[in-house]
N, C-alpha and C positions, 0 to 999 in steps of 0.2 A: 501171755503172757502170753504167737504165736504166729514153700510154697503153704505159708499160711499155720501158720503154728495157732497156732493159738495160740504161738505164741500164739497170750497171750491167746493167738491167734491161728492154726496151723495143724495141717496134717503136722506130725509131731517133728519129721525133720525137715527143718525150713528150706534148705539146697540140697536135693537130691546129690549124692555123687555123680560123677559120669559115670563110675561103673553100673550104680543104680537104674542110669538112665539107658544103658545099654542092656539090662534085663527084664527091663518094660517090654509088653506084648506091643505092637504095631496100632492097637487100639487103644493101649491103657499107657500112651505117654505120658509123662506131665506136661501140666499147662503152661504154660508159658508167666512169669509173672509177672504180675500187674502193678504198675509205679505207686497207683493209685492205695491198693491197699497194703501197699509196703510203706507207703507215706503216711497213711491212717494208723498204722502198728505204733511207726516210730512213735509218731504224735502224743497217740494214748501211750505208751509207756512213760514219755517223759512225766505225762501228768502226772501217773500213778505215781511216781518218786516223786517229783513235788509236792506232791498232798500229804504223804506219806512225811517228808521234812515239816509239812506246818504243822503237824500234831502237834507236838511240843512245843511250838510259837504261837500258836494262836492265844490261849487262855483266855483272856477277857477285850481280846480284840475284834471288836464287831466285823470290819470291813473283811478281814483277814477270813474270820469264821463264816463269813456270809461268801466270799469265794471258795473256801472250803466245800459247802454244804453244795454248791452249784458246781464243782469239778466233781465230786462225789457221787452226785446224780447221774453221770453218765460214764466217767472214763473206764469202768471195768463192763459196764453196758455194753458199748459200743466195742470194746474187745473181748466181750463173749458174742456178740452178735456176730463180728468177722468169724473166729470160731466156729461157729455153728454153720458158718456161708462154707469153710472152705471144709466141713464135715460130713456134706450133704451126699458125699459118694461110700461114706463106712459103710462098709456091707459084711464087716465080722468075713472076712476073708482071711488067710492065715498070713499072709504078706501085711495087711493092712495089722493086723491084729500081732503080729509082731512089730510093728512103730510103734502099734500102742502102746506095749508093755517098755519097750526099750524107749522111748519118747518123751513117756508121761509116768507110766507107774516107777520103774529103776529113778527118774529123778527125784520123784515124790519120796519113796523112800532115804536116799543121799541126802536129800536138802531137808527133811524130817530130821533124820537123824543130826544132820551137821547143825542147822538153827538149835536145835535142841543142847545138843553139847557145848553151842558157843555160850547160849544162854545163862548155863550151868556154870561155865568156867570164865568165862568175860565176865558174866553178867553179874557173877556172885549170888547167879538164882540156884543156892542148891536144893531147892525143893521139886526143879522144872525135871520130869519126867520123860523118858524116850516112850512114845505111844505112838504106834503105826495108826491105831485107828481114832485119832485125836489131832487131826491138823495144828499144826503150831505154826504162829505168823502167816507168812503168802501161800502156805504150802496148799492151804482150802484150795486154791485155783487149780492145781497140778489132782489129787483126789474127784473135784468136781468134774474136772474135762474127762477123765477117766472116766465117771459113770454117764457122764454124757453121752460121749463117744458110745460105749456099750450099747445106750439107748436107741441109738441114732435107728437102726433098722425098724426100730418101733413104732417111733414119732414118722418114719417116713410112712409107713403101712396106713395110720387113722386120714381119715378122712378131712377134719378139723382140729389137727395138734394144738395150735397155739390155743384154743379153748379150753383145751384138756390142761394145757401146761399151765396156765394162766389158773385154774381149779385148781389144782395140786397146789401151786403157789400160795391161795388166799387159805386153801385147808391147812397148810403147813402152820400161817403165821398165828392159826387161833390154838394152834396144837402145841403145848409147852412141853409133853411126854416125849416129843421126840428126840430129846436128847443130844447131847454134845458130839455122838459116835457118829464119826466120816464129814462133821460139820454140817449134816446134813439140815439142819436149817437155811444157812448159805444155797446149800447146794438144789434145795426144793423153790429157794425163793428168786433166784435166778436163773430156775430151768427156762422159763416163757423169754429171755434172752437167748438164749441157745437155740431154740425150738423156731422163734422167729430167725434168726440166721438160717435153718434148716432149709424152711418156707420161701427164702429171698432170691430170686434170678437178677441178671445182670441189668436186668433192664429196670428194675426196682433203684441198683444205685446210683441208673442216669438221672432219676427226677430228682432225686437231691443233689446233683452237681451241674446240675443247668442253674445259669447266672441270677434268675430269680431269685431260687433257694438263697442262694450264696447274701444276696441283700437281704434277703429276709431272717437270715441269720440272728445277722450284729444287733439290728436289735431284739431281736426275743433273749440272746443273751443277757442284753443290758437290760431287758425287764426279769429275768431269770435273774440277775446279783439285785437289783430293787427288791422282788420278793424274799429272797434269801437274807436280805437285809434286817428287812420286818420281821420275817421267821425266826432268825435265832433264838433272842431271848422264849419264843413262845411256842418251840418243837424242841424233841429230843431228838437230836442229831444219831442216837443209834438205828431211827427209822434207815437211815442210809446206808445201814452196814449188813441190813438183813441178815444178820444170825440169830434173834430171837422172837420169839411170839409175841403178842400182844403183852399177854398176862405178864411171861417176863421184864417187860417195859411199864407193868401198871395199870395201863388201859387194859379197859375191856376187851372182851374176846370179840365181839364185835368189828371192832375196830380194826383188826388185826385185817380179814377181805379187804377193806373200804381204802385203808393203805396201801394193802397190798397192789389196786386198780390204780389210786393216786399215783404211787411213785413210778408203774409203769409209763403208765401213760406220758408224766413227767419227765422220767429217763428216757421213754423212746423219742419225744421232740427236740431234747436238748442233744442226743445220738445223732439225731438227722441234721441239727445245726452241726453239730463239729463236722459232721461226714460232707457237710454243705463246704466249708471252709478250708478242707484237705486238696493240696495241690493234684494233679491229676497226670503233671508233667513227672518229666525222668528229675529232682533234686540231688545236692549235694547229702542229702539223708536218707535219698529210696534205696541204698542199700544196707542199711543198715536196719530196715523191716523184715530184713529173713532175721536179726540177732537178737527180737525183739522179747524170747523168753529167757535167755543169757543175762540182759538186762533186768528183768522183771526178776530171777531170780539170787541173781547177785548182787541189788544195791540195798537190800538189806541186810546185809552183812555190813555195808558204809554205815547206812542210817544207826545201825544197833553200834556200831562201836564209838559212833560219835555222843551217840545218848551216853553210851556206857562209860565215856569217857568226860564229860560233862560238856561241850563243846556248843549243846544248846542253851547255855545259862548264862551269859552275859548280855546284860541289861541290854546292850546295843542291838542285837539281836531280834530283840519282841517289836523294834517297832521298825518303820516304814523300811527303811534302808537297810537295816539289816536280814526283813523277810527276803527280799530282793537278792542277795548275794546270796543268801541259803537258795533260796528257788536257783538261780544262775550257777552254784554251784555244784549242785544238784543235777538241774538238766545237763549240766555236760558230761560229771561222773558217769550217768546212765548212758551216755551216748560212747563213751570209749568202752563202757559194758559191753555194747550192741559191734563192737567192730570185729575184720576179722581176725587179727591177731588174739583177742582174749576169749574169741571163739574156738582158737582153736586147742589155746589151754582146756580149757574147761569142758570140749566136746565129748571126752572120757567120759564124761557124768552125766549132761544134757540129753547129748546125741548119744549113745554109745552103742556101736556097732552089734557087739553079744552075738556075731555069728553061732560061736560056739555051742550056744544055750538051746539050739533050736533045730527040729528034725531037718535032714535034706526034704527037700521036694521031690522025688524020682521023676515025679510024670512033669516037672516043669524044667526040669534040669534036662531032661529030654528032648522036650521043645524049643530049649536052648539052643542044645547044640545041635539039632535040627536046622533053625533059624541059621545061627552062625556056619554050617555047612550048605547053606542056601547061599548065603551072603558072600562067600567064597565062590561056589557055582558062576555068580553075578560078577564076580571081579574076573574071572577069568575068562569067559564069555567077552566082558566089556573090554579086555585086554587081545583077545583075537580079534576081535572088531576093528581094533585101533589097527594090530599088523598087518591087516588083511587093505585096510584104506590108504595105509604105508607103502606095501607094496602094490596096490593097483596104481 
């Protein structure tokens, strides 16, 4: 949900502070960011809140469920792919390793506990439980990047990652034993997402954004809603959501591999169309791709109180015009999520600083102010120079 969160996408804090940036080593600046995948964040979030509103409108509407099944096929793909691209430097450092925890685990927790308690008390679900190790709603995404993240040294080390990841994946989905704890069916069946982000250089996102691609897009989408078309009444639409096994689902354990290779393959071509179609210029939206886990984690709180409120139930609603103003209103909700004013409410919980929680560094606090006593050296040096040209 995430310079690259993951959100969605994202080392875990999307904009460095300036103070941040001024205790970066001279080698380990940040990068500079990129329109391109700040444009792709946005993108993929809105969807994810779109889809997220037609659950409760779709019902017995083909056209609606056949868009469905075809945003579903890629948009959390292609934001775990980003993810995993801008992940490829975790090295379990203790700087790094504290983003982590303050980035991803402190929100996981907050928004665990907070969906949980709206649940309970909006929702009138007073059966719904506080379970840290039971992701509730979007929270699986915040849990999985966590183990991801962790992994990342690992996956960098083998030789053939995405083989491996892509095994673990097809083993997870015939394995019904492994249980609901840390979602970890989600989190086993969308590692080979991750893992291929890990694997991916810059030069991997040029071929999808040279003008080819981009025509070659439009239509594989529009044969991607054609099949999805056909498909509904004749798949079960929880293949898309990877948190269960085969058996879980009915089919054979068999089946659970053979899907698991299908929907990749599936998700990663319809990933590379969106990624074909994403602007590559500066927009009126690339700034709002650093806020893109802000969004992803606060519009359902909209969607649950609208449900909870019954605001998806009128007749008008289910059909054409009314999916339409849901989707319309929807996408923008997410997008005043993604700004910086409600970023900077919320950064308490998101981003949250936690100096406090965490040991000094002596030997880098040293190189500090080392640096910063160099830097000085340099200004006054550069300031004789100047008196010394003044007076000659």
């Amino acid at each position: 949900m995430f310079h690259a969160a993951s959100s969605l996408v994202p080392s875990p804090r999307s904009s460095p502070s300036e103070k941040d940036q001024r205790r970066e080593s001279p080698d380990r600046r940040p990068e500079q960011r990129d329109a391109f995948f700040d444009n792709a964040k946005y993108l993929a979030i809105v969807l994810v809140a779109v889809a997220h509103s037609w659950e409760p409108l779709k019902g017995g509407d083909r056209p609606l469920q056949a868009a469905y099944l075809v945003v579903y096929a890629f948009h959390m793909p292609a934001f775990i792919v980003i993810s995993g691209y801008f992940s490829r430097r975790f090295d379990a450092s203790p700087n790094r390793l504290k983003r982590l925890v303050t980035g991803v685990a402190v929100p996981y927790v907050v928004f665990q506990a907070g969906y949980t308690l709206f649940a309970r008390y909006a929702g009138g679900n007073a059966d719904q439980e506080l379970n840290l190790l039971d992701p509730y709603y979007l929270t699986w995404f915040l849990c999985a990047l966590f183990v991801w993240r962790l992994t990342t040294p690992v996956w960098n080390l083998l030789r053939r990652p995405l083989p491996v990841a892509l095994a673990v994946a097809m083993l997870a989905s015939l394995s019904p034993a492994i249980g609901d704890d840390l979602d970890l069916q989600r989190l086993l069946q969308f590692l080979p997402f991750f893992v291929l982000g890990l694997r991916l250089r810059p030069e991997h996102f040029q071929l999808v954004r040279r003008r080819t691609a981009r025509i070659a897009a439009v239509p594989l989408f529009a044969l991607s809603l054609a099949f999805a078309y056909w498909a509904v009444p004749r798949m079960d639409h929880a293949w898309f959501y990877h948190r269960d096994s085969a058996q879980e689902m009915g089919a054979p354990w068999w089946v659970g591999p053979l899907m698991q290779l299908a929907m990749f393959g599936c998700s990663l071509l319809l990933t590379a169309c969106f990624l074909a179609l994403v602007p590559g210029r500066t927009t009126w939206f690339t700034s709002l791709g650093a806020g893109t886990l802000y969004g992803y984690l606060l519009h359902g709180f909209l969607l649950k109180s609208a449900i909870y409120a019954g605001l998806f139930e009128p007749a008008w609603l289910h059909g054409p015009l009314g999916v339409i103003a849901v989707s319309l209103t929807v996408g923008a909700a997410v997008t005043l999520l993604c700004t910086e004013p409600v970023r900077r409410v919320f950064r308490c919980v998101v981003e949250p600083g936690m100096e406090w929680a965490f040991r000094r560094d002596a030997a880098r606090e040293a190189r500090e102010r080392e640096q910063e006593r160099e830097r000085e050296r340099e200004r006054l040096r550069a300031r004789e120079q100047r008196r010394e040209s003044v007076s000659a």
